[in-house]
C-alpha positions as CSV (number, residue, x, y, z in Angstrom):
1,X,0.0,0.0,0.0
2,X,3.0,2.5,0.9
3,X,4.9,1.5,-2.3
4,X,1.2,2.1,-4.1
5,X,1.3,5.9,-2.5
6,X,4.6,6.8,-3.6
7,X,4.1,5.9,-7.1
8,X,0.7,7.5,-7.1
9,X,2.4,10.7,-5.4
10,X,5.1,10.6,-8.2
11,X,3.3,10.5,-10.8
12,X,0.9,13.7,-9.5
13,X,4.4,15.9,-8.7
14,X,5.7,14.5,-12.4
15,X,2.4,16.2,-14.0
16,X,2.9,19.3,-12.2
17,X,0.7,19.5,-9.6
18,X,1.6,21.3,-6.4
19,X,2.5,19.2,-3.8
20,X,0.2,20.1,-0.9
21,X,-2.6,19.0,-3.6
22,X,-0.6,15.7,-3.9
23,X,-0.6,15.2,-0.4
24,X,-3.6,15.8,0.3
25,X,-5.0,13.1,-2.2
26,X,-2.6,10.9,-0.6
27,X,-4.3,11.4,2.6
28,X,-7.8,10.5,1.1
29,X,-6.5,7.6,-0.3
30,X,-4.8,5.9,3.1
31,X,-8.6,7.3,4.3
32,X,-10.6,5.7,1.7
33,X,-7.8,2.3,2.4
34,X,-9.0,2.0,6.1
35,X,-12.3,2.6,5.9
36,X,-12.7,0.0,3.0
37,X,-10.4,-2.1,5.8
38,X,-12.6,-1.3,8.5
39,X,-16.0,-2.3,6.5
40,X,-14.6,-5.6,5.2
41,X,-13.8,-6.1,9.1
42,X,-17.4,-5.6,10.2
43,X,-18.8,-7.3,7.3
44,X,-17.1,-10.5,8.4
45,X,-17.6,-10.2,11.8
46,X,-21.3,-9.8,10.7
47,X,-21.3,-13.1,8.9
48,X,-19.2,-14.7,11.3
49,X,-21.9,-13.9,14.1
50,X,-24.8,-15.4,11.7
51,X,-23.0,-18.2,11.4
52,X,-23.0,-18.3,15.2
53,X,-26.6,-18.6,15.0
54,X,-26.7,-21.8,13.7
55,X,-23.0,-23.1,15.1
56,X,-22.2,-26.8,13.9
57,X,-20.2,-27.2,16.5
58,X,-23.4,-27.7,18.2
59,X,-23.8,-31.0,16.6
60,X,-20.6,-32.2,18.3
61,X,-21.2,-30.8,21.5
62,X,-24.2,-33.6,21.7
63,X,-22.1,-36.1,20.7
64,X,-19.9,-35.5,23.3
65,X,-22.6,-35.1,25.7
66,X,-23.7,-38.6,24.5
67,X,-20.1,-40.2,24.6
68,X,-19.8,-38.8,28.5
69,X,-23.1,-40.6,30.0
70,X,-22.8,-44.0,27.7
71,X,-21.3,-46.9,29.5
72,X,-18.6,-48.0,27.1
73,X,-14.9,-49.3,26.6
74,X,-13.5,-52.4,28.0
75,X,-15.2,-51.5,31.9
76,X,-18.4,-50.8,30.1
77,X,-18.5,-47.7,32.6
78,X,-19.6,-43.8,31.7
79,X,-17.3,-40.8,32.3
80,X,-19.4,-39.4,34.6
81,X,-17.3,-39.7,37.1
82,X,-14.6,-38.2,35.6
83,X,-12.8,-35.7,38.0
84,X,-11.8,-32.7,36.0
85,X,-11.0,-30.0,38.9
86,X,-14.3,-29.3,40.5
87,X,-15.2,-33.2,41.8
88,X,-16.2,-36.5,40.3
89,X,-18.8,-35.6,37.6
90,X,-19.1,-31.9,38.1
91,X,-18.8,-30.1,34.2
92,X,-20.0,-27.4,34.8
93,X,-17.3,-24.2,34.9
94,X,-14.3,-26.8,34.6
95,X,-13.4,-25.8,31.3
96,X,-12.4,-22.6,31.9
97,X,-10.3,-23.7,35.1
98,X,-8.0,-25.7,33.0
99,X,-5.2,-26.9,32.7
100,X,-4.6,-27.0,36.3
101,X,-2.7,-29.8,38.9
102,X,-4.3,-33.1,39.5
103,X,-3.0,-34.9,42.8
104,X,-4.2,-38.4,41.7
105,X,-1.3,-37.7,38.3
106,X,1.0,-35.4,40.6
107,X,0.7,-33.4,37.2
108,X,-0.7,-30.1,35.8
109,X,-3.2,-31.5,33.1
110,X,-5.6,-29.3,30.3
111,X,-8.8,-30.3,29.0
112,X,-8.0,-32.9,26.7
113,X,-5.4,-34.3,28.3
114,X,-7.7,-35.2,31.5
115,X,-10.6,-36.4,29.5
116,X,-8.6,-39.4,28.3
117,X,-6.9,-40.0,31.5
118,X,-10.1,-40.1,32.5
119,X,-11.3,-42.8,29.2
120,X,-8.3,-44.8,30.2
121,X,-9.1,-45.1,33.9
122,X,-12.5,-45.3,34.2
123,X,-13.7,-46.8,30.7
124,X,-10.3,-49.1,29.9
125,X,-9.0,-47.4,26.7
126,X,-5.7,-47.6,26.0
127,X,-4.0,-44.3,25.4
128,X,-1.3,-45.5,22.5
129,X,-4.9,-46.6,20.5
130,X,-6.3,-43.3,21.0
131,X,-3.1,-41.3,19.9
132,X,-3.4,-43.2,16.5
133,X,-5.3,-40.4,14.7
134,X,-6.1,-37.7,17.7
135,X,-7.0,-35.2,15.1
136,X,-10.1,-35.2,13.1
137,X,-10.4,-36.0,9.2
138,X,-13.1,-35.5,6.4
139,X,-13.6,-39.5,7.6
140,X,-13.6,-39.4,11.2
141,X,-14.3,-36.9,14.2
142,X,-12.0,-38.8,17.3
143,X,-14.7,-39.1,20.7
144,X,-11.5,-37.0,22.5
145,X,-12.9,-34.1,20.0
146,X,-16.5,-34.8,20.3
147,X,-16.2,-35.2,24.0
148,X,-14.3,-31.9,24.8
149,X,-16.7,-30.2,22.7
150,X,-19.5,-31.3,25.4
151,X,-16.9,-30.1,28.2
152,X,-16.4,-26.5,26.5
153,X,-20.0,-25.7,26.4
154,X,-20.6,-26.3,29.5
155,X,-18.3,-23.5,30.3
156,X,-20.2,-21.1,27.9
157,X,-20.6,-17.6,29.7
158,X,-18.4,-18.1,31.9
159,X,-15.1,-16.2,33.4
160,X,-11.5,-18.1,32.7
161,X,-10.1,-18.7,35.7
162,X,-7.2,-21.4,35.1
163,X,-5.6,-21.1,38.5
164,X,-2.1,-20.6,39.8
165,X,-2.2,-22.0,43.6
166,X,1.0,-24.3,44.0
167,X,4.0,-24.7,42.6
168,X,3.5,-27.1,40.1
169,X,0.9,-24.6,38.3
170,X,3.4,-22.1,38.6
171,X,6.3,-24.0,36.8
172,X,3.6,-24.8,34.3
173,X,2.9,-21.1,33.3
174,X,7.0,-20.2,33.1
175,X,8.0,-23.3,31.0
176,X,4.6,-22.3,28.8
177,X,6.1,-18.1,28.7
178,X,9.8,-20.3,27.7
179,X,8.4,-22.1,25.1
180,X,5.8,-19.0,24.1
181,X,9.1,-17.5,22.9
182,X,12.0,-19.7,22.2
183,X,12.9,-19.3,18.9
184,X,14.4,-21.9,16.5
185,X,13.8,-23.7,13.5
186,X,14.8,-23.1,9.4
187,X,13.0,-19.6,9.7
188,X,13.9,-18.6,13.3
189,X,10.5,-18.6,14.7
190,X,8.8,-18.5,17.9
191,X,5.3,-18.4,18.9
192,X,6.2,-14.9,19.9
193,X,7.0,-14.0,16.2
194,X,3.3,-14.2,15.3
195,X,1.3,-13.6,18.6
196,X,4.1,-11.1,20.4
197,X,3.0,-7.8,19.8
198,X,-0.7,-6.2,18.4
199,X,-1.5,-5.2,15.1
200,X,-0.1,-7.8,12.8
201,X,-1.6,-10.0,10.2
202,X,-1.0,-13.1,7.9
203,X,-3.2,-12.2,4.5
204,X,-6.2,-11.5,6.2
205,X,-6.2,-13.1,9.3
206,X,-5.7,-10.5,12.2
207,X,-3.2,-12.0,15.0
208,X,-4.1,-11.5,18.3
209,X,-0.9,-10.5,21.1
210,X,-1.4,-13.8,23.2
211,X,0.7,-12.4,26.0
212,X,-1.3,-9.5,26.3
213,X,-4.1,-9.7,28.5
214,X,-6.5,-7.7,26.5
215,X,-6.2,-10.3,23.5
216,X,-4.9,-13.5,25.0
217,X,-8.5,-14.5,25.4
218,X,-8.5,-14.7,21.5
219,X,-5.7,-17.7,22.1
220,X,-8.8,-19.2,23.9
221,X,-11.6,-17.9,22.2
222,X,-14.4,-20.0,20.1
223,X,-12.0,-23.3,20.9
224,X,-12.4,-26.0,20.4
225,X,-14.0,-24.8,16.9
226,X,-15.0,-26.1,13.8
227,X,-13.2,-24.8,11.1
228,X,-15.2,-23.5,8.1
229,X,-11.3,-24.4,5.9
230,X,-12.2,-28.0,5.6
231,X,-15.5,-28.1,7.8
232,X,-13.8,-30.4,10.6
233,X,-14.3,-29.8,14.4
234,X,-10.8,-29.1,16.6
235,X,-9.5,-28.8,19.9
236,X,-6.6,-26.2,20.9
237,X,-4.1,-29.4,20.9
238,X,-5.0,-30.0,17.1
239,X,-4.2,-25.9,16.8
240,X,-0.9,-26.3,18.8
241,X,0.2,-28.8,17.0
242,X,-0.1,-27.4,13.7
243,X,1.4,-24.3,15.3
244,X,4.7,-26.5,16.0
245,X,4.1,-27.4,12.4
246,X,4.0,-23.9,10.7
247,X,6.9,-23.0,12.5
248,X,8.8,-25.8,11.0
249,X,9.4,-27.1,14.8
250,X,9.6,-31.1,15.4
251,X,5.6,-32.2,15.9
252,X,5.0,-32.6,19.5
253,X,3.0,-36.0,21.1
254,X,-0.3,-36.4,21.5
255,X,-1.0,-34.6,24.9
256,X,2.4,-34.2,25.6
257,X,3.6,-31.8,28.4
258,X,4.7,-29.4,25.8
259,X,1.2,-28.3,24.6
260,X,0.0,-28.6,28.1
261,X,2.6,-26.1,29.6
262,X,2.0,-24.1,26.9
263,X,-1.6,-23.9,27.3
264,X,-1.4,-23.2,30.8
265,X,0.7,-20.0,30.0
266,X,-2.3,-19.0,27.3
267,X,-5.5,-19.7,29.5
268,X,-4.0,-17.9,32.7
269,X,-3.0,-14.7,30.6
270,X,-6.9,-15.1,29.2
271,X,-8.0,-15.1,33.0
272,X,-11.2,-12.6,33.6
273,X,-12.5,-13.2,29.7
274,X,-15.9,-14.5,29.6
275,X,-15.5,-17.6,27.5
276,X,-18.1,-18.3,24.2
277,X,-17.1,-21.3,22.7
278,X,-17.0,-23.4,21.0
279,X,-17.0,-21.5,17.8
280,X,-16.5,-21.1,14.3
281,X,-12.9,-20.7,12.9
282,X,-11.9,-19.4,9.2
């Protein structure tokens, strides 16, 4: 757009024309540039909101909700008893206290992470099975998805408040602000490089500043989602993974302490947004 301006204004001072003239049409047309900016931005928050209306994500949410009360897996048993912070079976508000430390693990889990601790202990799964294909395809939506879908919702409206009460939740947050920021890879990047400081975009696609805490709720925000690019449902360790990916970074494991620490360091920066997902992503 600059490079556009100065040709534009070159041209005008080439013909003749006075320069305060050519400066002045220069100022309409960075005017004229943002507001056309600023309509396309409330156009598609417009459509994004309509689409809001009638949220597929929905659709997955009752899955889930179906997956926790059914008596299945090797101990034919339900995950409502399932301990995910707040006491054996409570759902209610305990997605938006995660990830946080679990004494029966000695660990600091997230949302994900628990739920199949909790498939593997109380239903029999076996966890290597379940890391086979964690991440949804145009074939197959994994019950880990469909399940922390149902877990979200039930958080809907309500205030993050991912706590920070011992040690181990502590260490958590500072290895997650390490690895927010550590730079490496074939192109030098870091999480940092794309969610460090406001006002930056990729094409279209604002990028919120993560370690801010006016837009670290938008690390948070609307996830899990289901992406209109492809039409599939996510969780946020689908979108750190492919993070690691973009970045050119090794792949971390399913659920691995990596992605936890690192969403512990996102959710307690996010701490006092009102949560609304799931949602719809681009």
């Amino acid at each position: 757009m600059k490079r556009a301006f100065i040709l534009g204004a070159a041209a005008l001072l080439a013909a003749g024309m006075p320069l305060q003239y050519v400066l002045a049409q220069s100022g309409k047309s960075a005017e004229n540039a943002a507001a056309a900016k600023s309509k396309q931005a409330a156009e598609f928050a417009q459509f994004h909101d309509e689409l809001e209306q009638d949220n597929p994500a929905e659709l997955f949410e009752m899955k889930g909700k179906e997956l926790w009360q059914a008596k299945r897996g090797p101990k034919h048993a339900s995950l409502e008893r399932c301990d995910l912070g707040l006491g054996p079976g409570v759902v209610k508000g305990a997605y938006v206290q995660l990830p946080r430390y679990f004494a029966d693990v000695g660990r600091v889990m997230d949302a994900e992470r628990r739920i199949v601790y909790c498939m593997v202990t109380l239903q029999g799964f076996k966890k290597a099975d379940l890391a086979k294909q964690p991440f949804s395809t145009p074939d197959r939506t994994p019950d880990p998805v469909s399940l922390v879908a149902y877990v979200a919702a039930k958080s809907r409206s309500v205030k993050s408040a991912t706590p920070q009460n011992n040690a181990q939740e502590r260490e958590a947050y500072a290895v997650g602000r390490e690895i927010f920021n550590y730079r490496a890879g074939p192109y030098d990047f870091s999480c940092a490089t794309c969610h460090g400081q406001m006002g930056k975009r990729i094409r279209r696609q604002d990028l919120p500043d993560l370690a801010s805490k006016q837009q670290a709720i938008n690390g948070y925000q609307g996830w899990p989602g289901y992406r209109l690019t492809g039409g599939l449902m996510h969780t946020l360790q689908w979108r750190m993974n492919d993070c690691f990916r973009q970045q050119r970074f090794p792949e971390p494991g399913y659920l691995s302490e990596t992605i936890t620490d690192l969403l512990t360091y996102l959710a307690v920066n996010a701490n006092g947004h009102v949560y609304t997902g799931p949602g719809i992503k681009r």
